[in-house]
N, C-alpha and C positions, 0 to 999 in steps of 0.2 A: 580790832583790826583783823581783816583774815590772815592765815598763813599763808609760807607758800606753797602749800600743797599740790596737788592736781583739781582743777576745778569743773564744775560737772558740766561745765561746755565745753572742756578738752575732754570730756569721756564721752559727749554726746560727737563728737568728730571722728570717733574713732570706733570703724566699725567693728562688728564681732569679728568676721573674719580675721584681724589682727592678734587672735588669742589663738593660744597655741590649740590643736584639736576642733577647732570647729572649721572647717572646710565649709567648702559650698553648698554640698547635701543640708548640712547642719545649720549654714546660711539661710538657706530658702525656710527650712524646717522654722524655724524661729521669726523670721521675715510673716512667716503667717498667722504666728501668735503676735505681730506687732513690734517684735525685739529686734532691732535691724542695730543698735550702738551699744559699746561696752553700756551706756547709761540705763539703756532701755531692761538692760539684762541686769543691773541691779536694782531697776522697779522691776523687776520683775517677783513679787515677794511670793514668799508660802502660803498656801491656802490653811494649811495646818500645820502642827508637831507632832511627833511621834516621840515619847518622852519615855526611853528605853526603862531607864530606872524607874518607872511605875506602868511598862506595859501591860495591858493585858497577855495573859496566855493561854493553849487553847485549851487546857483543862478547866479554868476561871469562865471560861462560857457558859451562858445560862439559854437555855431553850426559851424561844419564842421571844428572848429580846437581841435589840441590835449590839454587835460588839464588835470591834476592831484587835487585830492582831496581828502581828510581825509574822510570816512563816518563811519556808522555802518550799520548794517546787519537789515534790519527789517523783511523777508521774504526771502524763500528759496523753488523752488518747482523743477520736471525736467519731461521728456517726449520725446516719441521719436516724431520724424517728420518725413510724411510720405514716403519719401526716406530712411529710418531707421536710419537716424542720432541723436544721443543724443545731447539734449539742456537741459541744465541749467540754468533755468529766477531766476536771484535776485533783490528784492528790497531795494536800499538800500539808506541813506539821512541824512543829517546832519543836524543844526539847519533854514537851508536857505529853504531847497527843496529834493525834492526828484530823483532820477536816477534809470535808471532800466539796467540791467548787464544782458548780453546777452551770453552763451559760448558753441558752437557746439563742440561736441568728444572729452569734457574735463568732463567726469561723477562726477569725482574724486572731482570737487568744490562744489558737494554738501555735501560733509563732511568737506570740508575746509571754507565753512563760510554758519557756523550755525549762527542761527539767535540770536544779542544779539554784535558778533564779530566786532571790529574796525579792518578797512582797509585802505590801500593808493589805491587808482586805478587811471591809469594811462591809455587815450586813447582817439581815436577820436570820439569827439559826435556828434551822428546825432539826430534825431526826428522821435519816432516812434509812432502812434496815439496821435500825440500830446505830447507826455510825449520825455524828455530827455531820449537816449537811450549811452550806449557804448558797442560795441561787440569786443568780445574777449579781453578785455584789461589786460598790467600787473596790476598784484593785491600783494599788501607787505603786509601780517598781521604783522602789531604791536604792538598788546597785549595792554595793556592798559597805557604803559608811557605814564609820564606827562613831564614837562619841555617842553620848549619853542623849542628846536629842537630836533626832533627824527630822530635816525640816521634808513636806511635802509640797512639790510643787500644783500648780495649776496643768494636766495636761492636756493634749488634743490627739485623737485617733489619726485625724485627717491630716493633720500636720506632722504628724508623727513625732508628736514629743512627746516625751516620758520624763517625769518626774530625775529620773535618777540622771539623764543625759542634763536639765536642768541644771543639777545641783552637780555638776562636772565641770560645767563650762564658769559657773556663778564661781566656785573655787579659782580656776585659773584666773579668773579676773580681781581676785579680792587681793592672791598673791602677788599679779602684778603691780595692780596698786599700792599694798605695803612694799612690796622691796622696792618702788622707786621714791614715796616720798610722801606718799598717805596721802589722807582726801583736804582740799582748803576748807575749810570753815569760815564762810564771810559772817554768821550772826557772833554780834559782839558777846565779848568772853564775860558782857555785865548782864546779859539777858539769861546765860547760860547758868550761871551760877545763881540768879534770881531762882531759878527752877529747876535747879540740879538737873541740869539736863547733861547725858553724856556728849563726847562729842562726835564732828560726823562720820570719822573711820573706824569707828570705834559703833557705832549704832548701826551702820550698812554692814560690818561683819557680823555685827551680833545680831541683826535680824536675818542674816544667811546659816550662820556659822553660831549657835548661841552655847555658852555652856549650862546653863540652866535656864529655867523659862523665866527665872526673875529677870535675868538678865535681858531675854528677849522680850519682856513686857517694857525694860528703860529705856531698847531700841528703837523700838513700836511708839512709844509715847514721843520722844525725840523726832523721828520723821516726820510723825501726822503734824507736829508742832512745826516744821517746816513747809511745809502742804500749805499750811492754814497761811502762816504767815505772809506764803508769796500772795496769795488770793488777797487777803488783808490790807497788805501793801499797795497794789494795785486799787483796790476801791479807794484807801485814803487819800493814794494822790489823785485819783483822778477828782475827787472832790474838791480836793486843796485845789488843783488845776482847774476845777469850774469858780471855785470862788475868788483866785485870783485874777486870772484873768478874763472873764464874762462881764461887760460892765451892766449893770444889772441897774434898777429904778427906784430911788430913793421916794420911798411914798409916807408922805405926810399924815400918820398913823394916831397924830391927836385931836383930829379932828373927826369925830364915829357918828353922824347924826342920820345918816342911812341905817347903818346899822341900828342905831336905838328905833329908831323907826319902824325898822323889820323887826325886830325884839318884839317891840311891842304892841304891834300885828299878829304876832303868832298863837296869843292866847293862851301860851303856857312857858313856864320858866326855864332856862338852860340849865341842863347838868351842871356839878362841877366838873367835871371832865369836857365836857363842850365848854365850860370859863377857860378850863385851863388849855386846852388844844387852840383856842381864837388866842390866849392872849400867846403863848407863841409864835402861831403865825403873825399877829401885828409886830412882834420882835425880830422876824426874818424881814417882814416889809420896810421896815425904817433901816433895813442894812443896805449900804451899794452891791451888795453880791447879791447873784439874783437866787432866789428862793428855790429850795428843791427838796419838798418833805413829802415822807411816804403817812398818810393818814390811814391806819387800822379800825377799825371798828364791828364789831360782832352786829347781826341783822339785826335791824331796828333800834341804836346804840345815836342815829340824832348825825348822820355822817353829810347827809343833805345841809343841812340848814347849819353847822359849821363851814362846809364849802360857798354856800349863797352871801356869807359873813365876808369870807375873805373874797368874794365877788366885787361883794358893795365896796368894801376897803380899796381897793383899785377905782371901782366908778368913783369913789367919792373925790377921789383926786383928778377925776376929765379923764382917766385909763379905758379902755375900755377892758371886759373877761370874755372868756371862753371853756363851754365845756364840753368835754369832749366823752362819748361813750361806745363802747365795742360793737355797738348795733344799733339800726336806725331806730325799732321797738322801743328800744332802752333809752333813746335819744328822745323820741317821740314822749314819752314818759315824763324823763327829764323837765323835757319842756311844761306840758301841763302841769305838773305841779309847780316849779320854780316862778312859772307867768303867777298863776293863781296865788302863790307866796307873796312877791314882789309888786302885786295889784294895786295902786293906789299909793303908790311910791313915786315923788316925783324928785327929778334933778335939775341942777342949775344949764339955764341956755340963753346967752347974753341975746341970741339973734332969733330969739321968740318975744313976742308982745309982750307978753309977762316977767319975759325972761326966767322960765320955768317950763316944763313940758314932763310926760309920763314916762317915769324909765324904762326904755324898749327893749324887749328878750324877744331875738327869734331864733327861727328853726330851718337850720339847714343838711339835707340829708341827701339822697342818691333818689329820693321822692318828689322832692322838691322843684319845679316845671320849669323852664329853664326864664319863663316871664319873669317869675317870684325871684328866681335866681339872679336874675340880672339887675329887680332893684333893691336885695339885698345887700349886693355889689355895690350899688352905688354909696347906700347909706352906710353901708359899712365905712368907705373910705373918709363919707363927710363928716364920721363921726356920730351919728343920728341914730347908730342902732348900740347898746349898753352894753347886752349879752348876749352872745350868739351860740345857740347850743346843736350842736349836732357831733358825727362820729370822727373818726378821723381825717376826715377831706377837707375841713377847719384847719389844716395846718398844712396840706399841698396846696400845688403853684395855682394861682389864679384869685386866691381868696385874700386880700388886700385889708386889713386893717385901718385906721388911723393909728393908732396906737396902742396896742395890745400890752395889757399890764398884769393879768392876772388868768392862767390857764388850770384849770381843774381837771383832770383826767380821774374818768372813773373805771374802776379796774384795772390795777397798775399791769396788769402780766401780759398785757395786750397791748403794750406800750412801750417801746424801746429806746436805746441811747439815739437811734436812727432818729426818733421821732423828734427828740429831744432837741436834736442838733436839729432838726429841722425847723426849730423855734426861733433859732437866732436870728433869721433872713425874713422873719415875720418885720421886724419895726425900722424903716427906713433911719434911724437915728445911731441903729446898731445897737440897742439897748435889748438886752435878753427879758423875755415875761419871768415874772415868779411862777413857777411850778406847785400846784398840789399833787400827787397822786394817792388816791383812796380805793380802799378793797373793803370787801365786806368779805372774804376771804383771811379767816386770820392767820398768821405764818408763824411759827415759833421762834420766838427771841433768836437764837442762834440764827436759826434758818434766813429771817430777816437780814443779820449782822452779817452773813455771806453773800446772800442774792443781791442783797440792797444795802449793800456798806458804802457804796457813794450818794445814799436818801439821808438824810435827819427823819426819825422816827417819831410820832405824836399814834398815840393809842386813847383810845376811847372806851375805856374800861368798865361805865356804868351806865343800865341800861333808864334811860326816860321815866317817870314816877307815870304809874298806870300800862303801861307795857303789862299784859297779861303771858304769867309763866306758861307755858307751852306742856301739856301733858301726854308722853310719847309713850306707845305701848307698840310691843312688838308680836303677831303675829304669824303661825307657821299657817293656818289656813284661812281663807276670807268669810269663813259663814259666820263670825260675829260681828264683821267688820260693817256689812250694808244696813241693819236696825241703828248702828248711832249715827249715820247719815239720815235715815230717814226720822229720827229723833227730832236730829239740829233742823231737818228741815220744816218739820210738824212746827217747832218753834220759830221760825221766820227765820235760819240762818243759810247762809249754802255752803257747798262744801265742794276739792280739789281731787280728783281721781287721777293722779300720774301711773305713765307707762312708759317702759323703756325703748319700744320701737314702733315705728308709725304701719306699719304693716305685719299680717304674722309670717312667720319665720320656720320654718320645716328645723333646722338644726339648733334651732335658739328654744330651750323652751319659756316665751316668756309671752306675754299677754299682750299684745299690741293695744293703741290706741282705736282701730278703730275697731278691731274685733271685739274690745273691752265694750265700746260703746253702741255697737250692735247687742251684745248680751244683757249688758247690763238696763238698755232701754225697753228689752223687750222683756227679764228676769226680773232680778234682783231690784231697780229701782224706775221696776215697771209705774205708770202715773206720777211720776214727775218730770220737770222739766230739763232735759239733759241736752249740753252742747257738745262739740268735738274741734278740737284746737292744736294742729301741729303746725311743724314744718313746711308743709306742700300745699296746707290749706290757702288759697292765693287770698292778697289783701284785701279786698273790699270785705270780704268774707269773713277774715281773722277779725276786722275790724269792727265787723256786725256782733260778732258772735263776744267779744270783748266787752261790746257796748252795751247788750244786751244782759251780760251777766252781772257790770258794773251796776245798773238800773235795777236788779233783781229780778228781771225775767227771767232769768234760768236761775235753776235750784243747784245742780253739778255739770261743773266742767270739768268734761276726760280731756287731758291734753296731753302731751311730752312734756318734755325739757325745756319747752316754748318759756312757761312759765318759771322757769329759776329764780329770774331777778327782776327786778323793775314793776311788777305787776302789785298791786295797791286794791286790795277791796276787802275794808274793814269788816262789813256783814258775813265772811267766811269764817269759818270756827272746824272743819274738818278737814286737814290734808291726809288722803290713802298713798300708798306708796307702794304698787303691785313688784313685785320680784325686787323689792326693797336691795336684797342683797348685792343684784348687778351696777348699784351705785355706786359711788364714794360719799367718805365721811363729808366731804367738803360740800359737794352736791345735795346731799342728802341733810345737810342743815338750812343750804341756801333756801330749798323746799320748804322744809318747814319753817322758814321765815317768813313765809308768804299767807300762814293765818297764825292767830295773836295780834293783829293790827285793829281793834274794835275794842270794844269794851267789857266782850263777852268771853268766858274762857274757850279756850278751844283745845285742839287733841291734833296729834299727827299718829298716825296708824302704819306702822311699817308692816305690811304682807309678805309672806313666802321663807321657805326654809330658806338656812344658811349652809352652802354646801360645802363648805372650809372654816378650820377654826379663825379663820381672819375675819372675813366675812361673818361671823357671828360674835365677835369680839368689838368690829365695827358697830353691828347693830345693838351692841349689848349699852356699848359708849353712849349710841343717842339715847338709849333709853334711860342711862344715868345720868347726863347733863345736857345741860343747853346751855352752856361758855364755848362758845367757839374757840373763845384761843385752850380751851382744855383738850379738845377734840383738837386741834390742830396739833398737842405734843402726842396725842393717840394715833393719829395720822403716821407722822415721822417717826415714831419707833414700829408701825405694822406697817409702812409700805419704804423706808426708806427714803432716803435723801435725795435719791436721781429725779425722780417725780418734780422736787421742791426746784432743783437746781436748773431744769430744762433746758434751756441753749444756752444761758446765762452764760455759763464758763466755755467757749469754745478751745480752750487751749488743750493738749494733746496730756496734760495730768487732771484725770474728772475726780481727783478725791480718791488717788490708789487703794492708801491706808484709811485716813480720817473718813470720822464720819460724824454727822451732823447730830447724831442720836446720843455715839458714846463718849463721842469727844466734847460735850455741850461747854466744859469750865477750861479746854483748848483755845476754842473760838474767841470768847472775851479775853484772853490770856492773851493771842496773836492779835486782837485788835488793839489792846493796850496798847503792847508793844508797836505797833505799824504805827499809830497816831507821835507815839514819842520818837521814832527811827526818820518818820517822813517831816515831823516839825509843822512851822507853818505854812511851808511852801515851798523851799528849797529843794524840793525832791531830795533823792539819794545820791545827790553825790559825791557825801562823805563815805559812799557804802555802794559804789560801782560795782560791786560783786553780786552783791545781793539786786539792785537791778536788773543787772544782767541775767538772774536766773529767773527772776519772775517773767521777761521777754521770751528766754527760754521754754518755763513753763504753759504759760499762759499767751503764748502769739504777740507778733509786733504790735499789736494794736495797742498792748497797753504799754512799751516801750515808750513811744510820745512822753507819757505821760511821765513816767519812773525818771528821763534822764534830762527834762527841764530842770532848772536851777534859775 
């Protein structure tokens, strides 16, 4: 049970200006960094500590590397230099020694550290007539705390906040919250002591106010565990809230003679992970809640023909599917293989001669003539068409079903709760489709359990027996790269030239597509057969030059990013990858997905230096594995969590503290806990507090959900 403390919606009602010292200046000042309520100014955390009793000091400086040190201001003067640049020389030194602070076309720090001021300055020393120098360095004003750790805030020039005005206003507010009654704590006192977690006036003082940094790591660990948990909460009930009340389609899941059929059509045996991901999905289908699972799968891991599975499992009961993909290309894709799968499959139809007829899959996209359109229309409704594949205009107004039982979405990130909901007004009966959604994008565990805490998860962890490992070498310049292309091609194979922009670029230095394929047709892989395949290329053309290469009339195809996903042609065995570096991890394996599909080994060639250790760290990755989801936890610790998370979380806390990387055994820890707090259905409200701050957090939207019962 919570206390009865002060709760962080009576701190979020009550603006700064209510504390003593901060006036209207100080108002607006802080309004700009986002802090308009007492609450907002106790998120408002340290970016670092300054841990007095192990400071550095300036005699402990070491030339030519970076150091941080506490000083004061003894001197301040400025001037310009004779190219008219302003400098500003300060002298400034602690009880050790003295340092001198160097800052070009920053005027402005002669009013910021008058002489008298303590500073933290943070930067690399060098020596300048003899005297320790640092130029340009960060600088935190402090103001004059004492205690053994002073926290540093985040500040802004523009807004004119200074660390130490920070940590002035954060005091007044902690005092007044202790002397009137301390903070509420809604998370139960059995969760807390599950995890020794301190409590919350006690963790909000001590991540402002810390007496040691142990103490401020139990703070730190205590928030983020609140972070997580509101985020947690909210996915499980909205889950519980689709599964209770969505009335979803009870499908008759022992009867699989379609599927064995397609089974054993395909000429080659399933995974056990394609066993084990189908017989799940047959487990959500024979439930009344309608189906909502996110399917993972690494490139070429079998993600196809598990979704055509749970297709049939729908037709086989009179349902009809749908599938839907992020572009018409992809759609168009789709289709040809899924028809060509499903060939010679027929299904039951009382009001045919035979009462039997061939299972129908068509294609409906933004290409499609509005003739075709209109008698796709028809049969849709009569029932007559099986599976209907195209992008997302499969599920706006006008596209009419019979009866829609089974929706496969490919690429879940292009696919919203909007869409979702937009499923329900599909089946005149009121009955909601089962949902797939699959990536060939893998996300890391956590990552998953935040983005897509309201999905059931099904991964596809081994890859097809004859899948050819993929040998990745990386590249700082391309003169050995063009003899193993023209190698594979002496040997009857072709091969994939990507480039990052479709034209060249004066500020970008990077090789376009079609400059690449001017050079390279006229150079390097002069007398062979070269095509060119982007963005702008209009369709009849894209379609020629596709058709052509599928056939083996061309040897290499330059293209963009055209090619990511969906493109199929086993005869290829080399992808190039020019200015490798300006890609991502994720990108940059979907590419290399696209040979290894043959029986032949092949090679992915990543080109160009890496002009950041990330970027060569990236490229180091592909060149050590081909596990997507290994490269997906490589991803999350070198670029962060914001990437992962994208609009997902619209609420006004994107993850202060927490983070997806360091917090990874937080995350399962908060979802535990949200699955046992929300139960089966009842929402919270045995724990209206706790409610109420995820609404807080996280916007009204997911209120709906938290305060059903």
């Amino acid at each position: 049970m919570a206390d009865h403390g002060i709760t962080l919606r009576e701190l979020d009602e009550r603006p700064v200006t209510d504390l003593n010292g901060v006036g209207e200046a100080g108002a607006r000042s802080l309004a700009a960094v986002e802090v308009r309520s007492v609450l907002d100014l106790l998120g408002y955390y340290p970016r670092r500590y300054l841990d007095r009793s192990r400071e550095a000091t300036v005699d402990q400086l070491a030339l030519g590397e970076e150091g941080m040190v506490l000083v004061r201001v003894e001197a301040v003067a400025s001037r310009r230099t004779r190219n008219g640049r302003s400098l500003v020389e300060v002298r400034v030194a602690d009880d050790t020694g003295g340092l001198r602070l160097t800052f070009f076309n920053q005027p402005w720090r002669l009013k910021q550290l008058t002489e008298g001021r303590e500073a933290v300055v943070f930067g690399k020393v060098d020596s300048f007539r003899g005297d320790l120098q640092m130029t340009n360095p960060v600088v935190d004003l402090v103001g004059d705390r004492t205690g053994r750790i002073v926290a540093v805030y985040p500040q802004s020039e523009t807004a004119g906040i200074q660390s130490w005005h920070v940590d002035g206003f954060v005091g007044e507010a902690l005092r007044r919250v202790g002397k009137v009654r301390g903070l509420s704590d809604p998370v139960p006192v059995g969760v807390l002591d599950r995890y020794r977690m301190v409590g919350r006036s006690d963790a909000y003082r001590s991540i402002h106010r810390p007496e040691s940094m142990q103490e401020m790591v139990e703070a730190r660990r205590r928030l983020v565990f609140d972070e997580l948990l509101r985020i947690q909460l909210a996915l499980v009930q909205r889950k519980r809230d689709l599964e209770r009340t969505s009335v979803g389609i009870v499908h008759d899941t022992a009867t699989t003679i379609l599927m064995e059929k397609f089974r054993a059509g395909l000429g080659f045996p399933f995974t056990d992970a394609q066993d084990r991901v189908v017989a799940q999905i047959l487990e959500d289908l024979a439930r009344p809640a309608p189906m909502h699972r996110l399917l993972q799968g690494d490139v070429g891991s079998g993600k196809t023909v598990v979704a055509v599975s749970a297709l049939l499992a729908a037709v086989q009961g009179g349902y009809q599917g749908a599938l839907m993909a992020p572009t018409a290309v992809l759609a168009e894709q789709h289709h040809l293989g899924v028809a060509e799968m499903l060939d010679g499959i027929t299904v039951d139809d009382p009001d045919t001669l035979l009462e039997q007829r061939p299972l129908k899959v068509e294609l409906l996209t933004n290409r499609t003539t509005t003739t075709e359109r209109r008698r796709i229309g028809t049969e849709l409704v009569a029932g007559g068409i099986d599976v209907l594949i195209g992008t997302h205009a499969l599920i706006q107004e006008g596209v009419r079903f019979r009866s829609l039982g089974m929706v496969v979405v490919d690429e879940q990130h292009r696919f919203g709760v909007e869409q979702r909901a937009a499923l329900r007004e599909k089946n005149d009966d009121g009955t909601v489709p089962d949902v797939l959604v699959m990536t060939a994008t893998p996300i890391p565990r956590t990552a998953a359990m935040t983005v897509y805490g309201d999905l059931d998860v099904s991964v596809l962890d081994e890859m097809p027996p004859g899948r050819n490992p993929i040998a990745t070498s990386w590249h700082e310049d391309d003169s050995d790269v063009w003899p193993v292309i023209r190698d594979e091609v002496e040997a009857g194979r072709q091969a994939y030239v990507v480039c990052p922009l479709i034209e060249e670029s004066e500020n970008l230095e990077v090789r376009s597509a079609e400059e690449a394929f001017t050079s390279l047709s006229d150079g390097e892989l002069t007398g062979l057969r070269v095509g060119l395949l982007h963005g702008r290329v209009g369709r009849s053309e894209k379609e020629k030059t596709m058709r052509l290469f599928r056939s083996g009339d061309l040897d290499v195809l330059v293209a963009t990013t055209v090619i990511e996903v969906g493109v199929d042609v086993p005869n290829a065995t080399v992808m190039v990858v020019l200015d490798a570096a300006r890609f991502g991890i994720a990108q940059l394996h979907q590419l290399r997905g696209r040979v290894g599909r043959g029986e032949h080994a092949s090679r992915c060639l990543l080109v160009g230096k890496a002009p950041t250790p990330e970027s060569e760290e990236r490229l180091r990755a592909l060149v050590r594995t081909t596990d997507g989801f290994e490269l997906a936890e490589v991803d999350l610790d070198l670029r962060g969590e914001g990437t992962i998370m994208g609009e997902r979380q619209k609420g006004r806390n994107d993850l202060r503290l927490a983070s997806l990387r360091r917090d990874r055994e937080w995350v399962e820890a908060a979802r535990e806990e949200a699955l046992h707090l929300v139960g089966s259905g009842g929402g919270l409200a045995d724990h209206p507090e706790l409610a109420d701050e995820v609404t807080l957090f996280l916007g009204e939207d997911e209120s709906g959900y938290l305060l059903k019962s």
